[in-house]
C-alpha positions as CSV (number, residue, x, y, z in Angstrom):
1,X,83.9,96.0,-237.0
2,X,87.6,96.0,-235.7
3,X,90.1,97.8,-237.4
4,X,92.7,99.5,-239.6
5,X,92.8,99.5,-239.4
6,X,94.1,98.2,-240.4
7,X,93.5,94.9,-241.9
8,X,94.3,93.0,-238.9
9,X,97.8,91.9,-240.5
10,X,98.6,95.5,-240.9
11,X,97.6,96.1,-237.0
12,X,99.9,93.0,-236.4
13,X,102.5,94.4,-238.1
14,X,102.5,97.4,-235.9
15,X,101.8,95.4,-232.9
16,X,105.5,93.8,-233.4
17,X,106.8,96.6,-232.1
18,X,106.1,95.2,-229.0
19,X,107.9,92.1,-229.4
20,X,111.3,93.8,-230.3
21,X,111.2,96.0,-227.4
22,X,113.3,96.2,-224.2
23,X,112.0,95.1,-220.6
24,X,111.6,98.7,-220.0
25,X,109.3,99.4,-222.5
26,X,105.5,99.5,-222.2
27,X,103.7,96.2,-224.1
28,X,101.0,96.1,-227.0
29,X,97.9,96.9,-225.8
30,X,94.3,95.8,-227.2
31,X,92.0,98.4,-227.6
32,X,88.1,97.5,-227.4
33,X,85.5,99.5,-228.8
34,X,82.8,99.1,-226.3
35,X,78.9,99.7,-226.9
36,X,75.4,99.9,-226.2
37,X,74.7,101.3,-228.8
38,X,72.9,104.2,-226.6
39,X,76.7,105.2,-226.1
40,X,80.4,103.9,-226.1
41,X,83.7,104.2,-224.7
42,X,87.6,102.4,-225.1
43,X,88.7,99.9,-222.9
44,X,91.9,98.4,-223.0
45,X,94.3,95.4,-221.8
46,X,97.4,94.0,-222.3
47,X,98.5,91.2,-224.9
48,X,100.5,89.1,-222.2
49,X,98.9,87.7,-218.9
50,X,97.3,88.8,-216.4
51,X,94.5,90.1,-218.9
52,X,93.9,93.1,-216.6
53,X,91.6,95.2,-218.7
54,X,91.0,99.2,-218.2
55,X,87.4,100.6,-219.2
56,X,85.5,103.6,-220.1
57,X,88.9,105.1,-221.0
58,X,87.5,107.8,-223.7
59,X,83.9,108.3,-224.8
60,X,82.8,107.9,-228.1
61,X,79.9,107.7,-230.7
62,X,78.0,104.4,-230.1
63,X,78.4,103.1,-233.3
64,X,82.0,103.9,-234.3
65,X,85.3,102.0,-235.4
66,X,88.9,102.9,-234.5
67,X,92.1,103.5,-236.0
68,X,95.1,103.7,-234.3
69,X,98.1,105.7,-236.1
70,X,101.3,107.5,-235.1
71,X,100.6,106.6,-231.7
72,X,96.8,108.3,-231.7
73,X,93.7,106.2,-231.8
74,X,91.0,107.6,-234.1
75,X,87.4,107.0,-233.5
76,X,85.4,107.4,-236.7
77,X,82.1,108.0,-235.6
78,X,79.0,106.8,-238.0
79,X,75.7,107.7,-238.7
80,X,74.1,110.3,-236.4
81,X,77.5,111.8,-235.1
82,X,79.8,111.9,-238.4
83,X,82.6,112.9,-237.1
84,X,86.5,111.7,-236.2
85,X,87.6,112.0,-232.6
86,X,91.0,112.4,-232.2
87,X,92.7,110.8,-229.1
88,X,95.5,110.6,-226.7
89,X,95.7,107.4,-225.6
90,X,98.9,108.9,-222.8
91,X,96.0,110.4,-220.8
92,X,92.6,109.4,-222.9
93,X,91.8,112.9,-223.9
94,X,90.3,114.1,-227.1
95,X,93.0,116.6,-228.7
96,X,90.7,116.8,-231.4
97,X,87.1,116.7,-233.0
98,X,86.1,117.4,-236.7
99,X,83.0,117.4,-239.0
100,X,83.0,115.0,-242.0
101,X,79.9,115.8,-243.0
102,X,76.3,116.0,-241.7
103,X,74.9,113.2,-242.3
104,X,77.7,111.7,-244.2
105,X,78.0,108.3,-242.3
106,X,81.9,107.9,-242.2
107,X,83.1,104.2,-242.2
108,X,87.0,104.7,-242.3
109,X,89.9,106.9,-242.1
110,X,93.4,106.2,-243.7
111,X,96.4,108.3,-242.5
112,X,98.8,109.2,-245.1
113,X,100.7,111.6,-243.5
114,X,100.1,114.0,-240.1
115,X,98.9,116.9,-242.3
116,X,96.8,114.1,-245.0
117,X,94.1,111.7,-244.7
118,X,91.2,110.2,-246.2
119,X,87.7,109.3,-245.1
120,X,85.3,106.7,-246.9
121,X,81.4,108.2,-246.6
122,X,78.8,105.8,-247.1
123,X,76.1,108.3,-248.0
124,X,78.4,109.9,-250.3
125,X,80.4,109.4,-253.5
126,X,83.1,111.8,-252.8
127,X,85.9,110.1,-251.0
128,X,87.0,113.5,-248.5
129,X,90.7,114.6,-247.7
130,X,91.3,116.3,-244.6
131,X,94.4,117.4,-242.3
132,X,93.9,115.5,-239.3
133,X,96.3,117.1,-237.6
134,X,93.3,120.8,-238.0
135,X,90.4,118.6,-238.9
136,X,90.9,121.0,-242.2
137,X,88.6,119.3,-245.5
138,X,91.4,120.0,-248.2
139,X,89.7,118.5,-251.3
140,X,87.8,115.1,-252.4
141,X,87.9,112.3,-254.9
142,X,85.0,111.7,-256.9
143,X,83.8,107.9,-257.1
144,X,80.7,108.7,-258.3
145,X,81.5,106.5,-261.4
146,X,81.6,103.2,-259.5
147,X,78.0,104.2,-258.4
148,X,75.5,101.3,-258.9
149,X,72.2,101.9,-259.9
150,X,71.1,103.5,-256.7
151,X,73.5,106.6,-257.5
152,X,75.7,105.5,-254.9
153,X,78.9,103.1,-254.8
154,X,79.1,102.6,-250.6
155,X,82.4,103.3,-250.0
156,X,83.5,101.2,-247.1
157,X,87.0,100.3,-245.6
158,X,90.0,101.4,-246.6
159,X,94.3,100.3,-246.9
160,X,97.1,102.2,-248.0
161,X,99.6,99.4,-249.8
162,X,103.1,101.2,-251.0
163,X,101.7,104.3,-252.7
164,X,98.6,103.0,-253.2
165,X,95.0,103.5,-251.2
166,X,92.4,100.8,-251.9
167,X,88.7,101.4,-250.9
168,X,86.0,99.4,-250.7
169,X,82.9,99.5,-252.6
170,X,80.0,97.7,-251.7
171,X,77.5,98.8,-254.4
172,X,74.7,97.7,-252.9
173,X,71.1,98.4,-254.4
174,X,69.3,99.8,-252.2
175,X,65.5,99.0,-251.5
176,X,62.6,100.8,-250.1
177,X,61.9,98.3,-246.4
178,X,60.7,95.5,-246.1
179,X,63.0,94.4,-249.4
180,X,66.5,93.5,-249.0
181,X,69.8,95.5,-249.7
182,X,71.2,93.3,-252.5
183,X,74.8,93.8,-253.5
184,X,75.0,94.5,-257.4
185,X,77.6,92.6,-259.2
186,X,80.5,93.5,-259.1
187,X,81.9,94.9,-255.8
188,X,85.0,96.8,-256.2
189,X,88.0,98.0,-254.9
190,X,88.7,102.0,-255.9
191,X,92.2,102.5,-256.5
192,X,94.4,105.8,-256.0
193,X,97.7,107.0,-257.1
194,X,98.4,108.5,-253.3
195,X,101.2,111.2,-255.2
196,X,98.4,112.0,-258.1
197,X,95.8,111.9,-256.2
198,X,93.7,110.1,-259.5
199,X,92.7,107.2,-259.4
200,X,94.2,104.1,-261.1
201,X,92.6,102.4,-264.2
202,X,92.5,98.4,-262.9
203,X,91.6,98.0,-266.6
204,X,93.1,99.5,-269.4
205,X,91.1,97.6,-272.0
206,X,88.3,98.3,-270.8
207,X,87.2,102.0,-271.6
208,X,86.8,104.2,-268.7
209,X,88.5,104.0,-265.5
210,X,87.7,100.9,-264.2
211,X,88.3,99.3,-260.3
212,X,89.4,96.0,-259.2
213,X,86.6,93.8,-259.9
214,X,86.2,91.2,-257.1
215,X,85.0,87.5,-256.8
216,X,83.0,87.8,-254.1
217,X,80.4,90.9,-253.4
218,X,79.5,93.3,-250.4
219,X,83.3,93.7,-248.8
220,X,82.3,93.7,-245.1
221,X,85.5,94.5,-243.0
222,X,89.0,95.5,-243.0
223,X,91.5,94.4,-245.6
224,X,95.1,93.0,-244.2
225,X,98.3,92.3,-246.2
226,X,99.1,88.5,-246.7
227,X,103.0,88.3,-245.2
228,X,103.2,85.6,-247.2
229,X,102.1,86.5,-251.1
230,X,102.0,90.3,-250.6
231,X,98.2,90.5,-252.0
232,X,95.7,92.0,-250.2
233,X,93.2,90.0,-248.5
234,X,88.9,91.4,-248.4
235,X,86.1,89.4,-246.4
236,X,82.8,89.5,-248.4
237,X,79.5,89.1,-246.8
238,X,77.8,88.3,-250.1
239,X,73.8,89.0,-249.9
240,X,72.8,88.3,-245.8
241,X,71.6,84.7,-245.0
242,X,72.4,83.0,-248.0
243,X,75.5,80.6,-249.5
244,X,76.2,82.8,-252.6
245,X,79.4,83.9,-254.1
246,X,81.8,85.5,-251.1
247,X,84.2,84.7,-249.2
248,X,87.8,85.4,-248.2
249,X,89.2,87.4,-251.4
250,X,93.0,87.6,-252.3
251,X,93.6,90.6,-254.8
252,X,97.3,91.1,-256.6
253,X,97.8,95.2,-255.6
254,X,100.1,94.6,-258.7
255,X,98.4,93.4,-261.1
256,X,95.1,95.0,-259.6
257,X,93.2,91.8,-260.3
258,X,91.5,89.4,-257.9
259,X,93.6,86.1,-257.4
260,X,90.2,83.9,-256.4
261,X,89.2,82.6,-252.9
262,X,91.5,82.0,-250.2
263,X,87.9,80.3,-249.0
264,X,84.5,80.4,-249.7
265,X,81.7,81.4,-248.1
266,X,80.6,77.7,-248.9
267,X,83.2,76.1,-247.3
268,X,82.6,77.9,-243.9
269,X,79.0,77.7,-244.1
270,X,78.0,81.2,-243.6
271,X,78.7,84.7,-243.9
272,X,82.2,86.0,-243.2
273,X,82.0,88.7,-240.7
274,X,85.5,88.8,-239.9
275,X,89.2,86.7,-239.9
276,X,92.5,87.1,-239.1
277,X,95.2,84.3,-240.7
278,X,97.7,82.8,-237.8
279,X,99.8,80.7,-240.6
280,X,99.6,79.1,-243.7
281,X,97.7,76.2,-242.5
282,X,95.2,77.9,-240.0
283,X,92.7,80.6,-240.0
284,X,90.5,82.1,-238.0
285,X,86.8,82.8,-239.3
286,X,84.3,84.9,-237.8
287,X,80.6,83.3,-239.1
288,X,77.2,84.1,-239.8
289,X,75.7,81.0,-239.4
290,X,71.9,80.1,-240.6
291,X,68.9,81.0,-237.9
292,X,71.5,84.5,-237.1
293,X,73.9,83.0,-234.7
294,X,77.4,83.9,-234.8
295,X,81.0,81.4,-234.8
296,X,84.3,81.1,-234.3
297,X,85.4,78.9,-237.2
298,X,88.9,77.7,-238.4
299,X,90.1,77.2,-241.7
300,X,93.1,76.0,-243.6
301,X,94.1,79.1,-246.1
302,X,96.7,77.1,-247.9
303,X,93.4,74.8,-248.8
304,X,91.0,76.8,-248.1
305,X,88.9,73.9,-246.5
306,X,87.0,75.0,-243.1
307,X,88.7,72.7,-240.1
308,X,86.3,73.4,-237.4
309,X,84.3,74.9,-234.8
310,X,86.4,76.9,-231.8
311,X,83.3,78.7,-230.5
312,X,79.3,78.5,-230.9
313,X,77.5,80.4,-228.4
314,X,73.8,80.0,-230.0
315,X,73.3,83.5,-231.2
316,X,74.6,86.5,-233.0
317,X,76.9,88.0,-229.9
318,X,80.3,87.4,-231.3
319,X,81.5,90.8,-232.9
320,X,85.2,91.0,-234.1
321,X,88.5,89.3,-233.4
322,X,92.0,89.8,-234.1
323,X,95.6,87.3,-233.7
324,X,98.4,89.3,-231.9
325,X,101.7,87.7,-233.1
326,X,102.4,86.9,-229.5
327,X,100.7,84.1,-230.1
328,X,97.0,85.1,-228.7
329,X,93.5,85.5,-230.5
330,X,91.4,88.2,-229.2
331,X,87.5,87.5,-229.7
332,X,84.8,90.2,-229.1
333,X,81.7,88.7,-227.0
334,X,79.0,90.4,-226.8
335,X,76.5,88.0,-224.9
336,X,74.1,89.8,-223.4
337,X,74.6,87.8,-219.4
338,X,78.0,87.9,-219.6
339,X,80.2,90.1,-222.1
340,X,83.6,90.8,-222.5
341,X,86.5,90.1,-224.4
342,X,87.8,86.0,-224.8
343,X,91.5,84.9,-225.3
344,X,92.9,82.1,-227.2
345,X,95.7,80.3,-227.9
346,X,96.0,81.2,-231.6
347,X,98.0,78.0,-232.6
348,X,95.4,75.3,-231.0
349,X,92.2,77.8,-230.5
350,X,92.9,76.7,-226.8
351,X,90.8,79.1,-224.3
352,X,93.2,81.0,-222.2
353,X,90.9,83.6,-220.4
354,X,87.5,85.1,-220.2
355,X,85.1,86.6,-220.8
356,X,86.9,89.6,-219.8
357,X,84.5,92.2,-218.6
358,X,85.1,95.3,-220.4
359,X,82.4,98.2,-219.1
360,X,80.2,98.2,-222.4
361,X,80.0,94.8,-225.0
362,X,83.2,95.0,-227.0
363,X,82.3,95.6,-230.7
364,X,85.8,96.3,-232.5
365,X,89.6,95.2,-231.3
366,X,92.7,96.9,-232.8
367,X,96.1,96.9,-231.6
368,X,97.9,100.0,-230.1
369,X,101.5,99.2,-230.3
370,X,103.9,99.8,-227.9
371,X,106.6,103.0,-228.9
372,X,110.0,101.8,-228.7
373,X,110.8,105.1,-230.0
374,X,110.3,106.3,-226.6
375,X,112.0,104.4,-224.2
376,X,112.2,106.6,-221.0
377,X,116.1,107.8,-221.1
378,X,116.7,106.4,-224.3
379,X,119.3,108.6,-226.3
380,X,118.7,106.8,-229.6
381,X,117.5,109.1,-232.2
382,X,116.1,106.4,-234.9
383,X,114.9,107.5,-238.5
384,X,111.8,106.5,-240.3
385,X,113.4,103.9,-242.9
386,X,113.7,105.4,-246.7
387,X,112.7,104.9,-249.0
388,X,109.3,103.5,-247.7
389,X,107.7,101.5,-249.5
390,X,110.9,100.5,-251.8
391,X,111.0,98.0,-254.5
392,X,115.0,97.5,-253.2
393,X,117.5,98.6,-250.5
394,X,116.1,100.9,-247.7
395,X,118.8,103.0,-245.4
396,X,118.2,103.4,-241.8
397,X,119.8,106.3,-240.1
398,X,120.2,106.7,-236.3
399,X,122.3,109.1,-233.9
400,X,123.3,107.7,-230.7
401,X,125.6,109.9,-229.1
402,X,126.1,108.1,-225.6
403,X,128.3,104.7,-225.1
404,X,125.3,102.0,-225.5
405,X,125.3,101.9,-229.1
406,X,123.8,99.3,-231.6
407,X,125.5,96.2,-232.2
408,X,123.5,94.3,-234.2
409,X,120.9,95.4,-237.3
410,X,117.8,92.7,-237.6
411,X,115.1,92.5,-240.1
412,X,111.8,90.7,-238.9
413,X,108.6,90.2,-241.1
414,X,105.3,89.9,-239.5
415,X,105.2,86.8,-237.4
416,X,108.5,87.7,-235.7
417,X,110.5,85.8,-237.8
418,X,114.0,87.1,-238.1
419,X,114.9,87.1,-241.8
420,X,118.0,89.3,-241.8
421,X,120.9,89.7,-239.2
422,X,124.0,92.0,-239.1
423,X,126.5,92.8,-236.7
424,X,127.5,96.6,-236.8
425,X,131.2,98.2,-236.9
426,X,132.1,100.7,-234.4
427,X,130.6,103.3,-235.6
428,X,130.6,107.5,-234.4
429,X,127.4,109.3,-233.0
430,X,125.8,109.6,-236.2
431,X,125.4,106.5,-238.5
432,X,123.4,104.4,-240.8
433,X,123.0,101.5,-242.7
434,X,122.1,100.3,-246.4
435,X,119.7,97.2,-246.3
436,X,119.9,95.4,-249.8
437,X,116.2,94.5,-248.9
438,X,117.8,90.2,-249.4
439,X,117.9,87.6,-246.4
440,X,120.4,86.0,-244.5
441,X,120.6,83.0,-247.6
442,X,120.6,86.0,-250.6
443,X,117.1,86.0,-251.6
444,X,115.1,88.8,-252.0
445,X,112.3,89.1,-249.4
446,X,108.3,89.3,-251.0
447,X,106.4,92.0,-251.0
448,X,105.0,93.0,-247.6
449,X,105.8,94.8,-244.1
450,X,108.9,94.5,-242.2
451,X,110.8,95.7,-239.1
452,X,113.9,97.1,-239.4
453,X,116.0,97.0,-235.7
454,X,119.0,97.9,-233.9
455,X,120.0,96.2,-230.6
456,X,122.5,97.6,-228.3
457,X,124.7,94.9,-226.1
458,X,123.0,96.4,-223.1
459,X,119.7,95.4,-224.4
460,X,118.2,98.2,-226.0
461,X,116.1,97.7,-229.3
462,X,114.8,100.4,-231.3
463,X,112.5,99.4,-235.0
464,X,110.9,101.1,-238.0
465,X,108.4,99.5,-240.4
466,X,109.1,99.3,-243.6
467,X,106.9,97.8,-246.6
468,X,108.8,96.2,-249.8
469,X,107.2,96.0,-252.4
470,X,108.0,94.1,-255.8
């Protein structure tokens, strides 16, 4: 399902690029996986009206999820291919294909660097580290002690948090057919020191090395970063087709504990497939309902009460969604008259457009953010923020050696919000900047990801991300 990516609110975080761009750069884009699950492609379409969507862009595995990092999309490909495609999304050409494994069923990839990243293997308890930038396996992590009693933990999804990577394990027990998989208490989160390479002891008490032990069981989908507390948020399934103990999960990465529901999987009714969180006072909740049929539910995460119904369609067709910060909700449809992709209004649930046919039945959204960085003519050079992540000031170094040169420094969080504003000196070709990581009232910002900016009085606006982290 969907992302990396990104938890959603990490995608969205990236996705801001596009809103601090200038009119000459190129807008977000969502990226659909499509499938028949015979085969499967990429389609794409813009964030802003007219919904004009692009398919059969690349082909991939037909049961796959994407990543998109450093400006590439990867396409983990599952069972039966086991492999990560590597892709250009300037001309939609695969730079690069590599092995993880025959048989290995990979579920996720998280880039840590261009020459370092990790892939979770279902069928395996040996977390692999590869250079994607050679498709190169340069070592493993051994999880093999979060196994259940199966022999094998079910690694899942995965999110890198400061200098951190937090995996998914299912633990689920598996059962010779026609018995159910049933998820054996508790699910966990793995964690890893990313400059050790060990993993961290959630624990200490406890002999052993022990994970983040969560509420809920059977983490389904992608993790995202709540903007608001810093915690990570994980959707749990719980066991299929029953009201048991899951739900919307809110761990401290801190503390490495879980923080309790955000809301239950009693509350909505169903399984959580899927959500993404437009504001402290509405969700978005993706539903298995009772007799299989899929919905578009809302919530109120400050509450965590469910608030109503935005779409029902009668059957289990809805696949993924995502909230651009833009102000749009992206929901994958994968009815089988009339597929495609539907927009909303994120702040009302308000249908704006579709379905939006996109070649195959969209089964995964992500965002591919526009690159500022590469503004045709642009002669900003702009440094990657430092340090990143940073528990206090980061520096931002450009070089702009023409006469446009930036004015104004601005720090946005993840909705867009400007928290920090500063108007620049004249300054030579080469220059930079000390951030005390505070707002415009003096307060230290929370944990989470921000945008660090320079705008020119012609226009021009150039960001890095940065994540604090306290």
């Amino acid at each position: 399902m969907r992302m990396p990516h990104q938890n959603r609110t990490a995608a969205a975080a990236a996705a801001l690029i596009g809103l601090l761009t200038s009119p000459a750069a190129a807008q977000d884009r969502i990226l659909a996986l499509t499938t028949d699950y015979a085969t499967g492609s990429i389609a794409a379409l813009p964030v802003a009206p007219p919904w004009n969507v692009q398919s059969n862009l690349a082909p991939i595995c037909a049961d796959a999820v994407l990543r998109v990092e450093g400006g590439l999309v990867y396409a983990v490909n599952r069972l039966g291919c086991d492999n990560v495609e590597v892709i250009d999304p300037a001309g939609w050409s695969v730079i690069r294909e590599f092995s993880v494994g025959s048989g290995s069923n990979p579920q996720d990839i998280a880039i840590i660097s261009t020459t370092r990243a990790y892939v979770s293997r279902y069928e395996s308890n040996d977390l692999l580290e590869v250079n994607p930038s050679t498709g190169a396996q340069t070592g493993t992590i051994s999880l093999a002690s979060f196994a259940d009693i199966d022999g094998l933990c079910e690694m899942h999804r995965m999110e890198v948090y400061g200098n951190r990577l937090f995996v998914e394990l299912q633990r689920m027990h598996r059962q010779p057919w026609p018995d159910l998989w049933l998820p054996v208490v508790p699910s966990l989160l793995a964690v890893i020191d990313l400059t050790t390479r060990q993993l961290v002891d959630a624990d200490p008490a406890t002999p052993g090395v022990q994970g983040i032990a969560l509420a809920g069981t059977n983490p389904i989908g992608p993790m995202q970063v709540d903007s608001a507390t810093g915690c990570l948020l994980v959707p749990e399934a719980g066991q299929y087709g029953v009201i048991d103990t899951a739900g919307l999960d809110r761990v401290d990465p801190v503390s490495l504990r879980s923080l309790g529901f955000v809301v239950t999987e009693a509350a909505l009714g169903g399984d959580l497939i899927d959500f993404a969180i437009w504001s402290a006072s509405r969700g978005y909740a993706l539903v298995s309902l009772p007799g299989f049929n899929t919905a578009l539910l809302t919530f109120n995460p400050t509450t965590g009460q469910g608030t109503g119904t935005v779409y029902n369609p009668g059957g289990y067709v809805l696949s993924d969604l995502l909230v651009h910060p833009a102000g749009e909700l992206f929901l994958g449809d994968r009815d089988f008259n009339n597929p495609g992709i539907r927009v909303y209004e994120a702040a009302t649930g308000a249908l704006l457009a579709g379905p939006l046919a996109a070649g195959l039945p969209p089964n995964e959204l992500v965002v591919l953010p526009a690159v500022t960085s590469q503004v045709p003519g642009s002669p900003w050079q702009v440094a990657d923020a430092k340090p990143n992540p940073s528990a206090g000031p980061v520096r931002l170094s450009w070089t702009a050696p023409g006469a446009d040169r930036p004015s104004r420094f601005e720090v946005h969080d993840v909705h867009g919000r400007r928290v920090r504003s500063i108007e620049l000196q004249e300054a030579g070709e080469d220059a930079d900047l000390l951030w005390d990581g505070r707002d415009d009232a003096g307060r230290s910002v929370p944990s989470g990801v921000y945008w660090l900016s320079l705008e020119s009085g012609r226009g021009r606006t150039m960001a890095r991300p940065v994540r604090i982290v306290r």
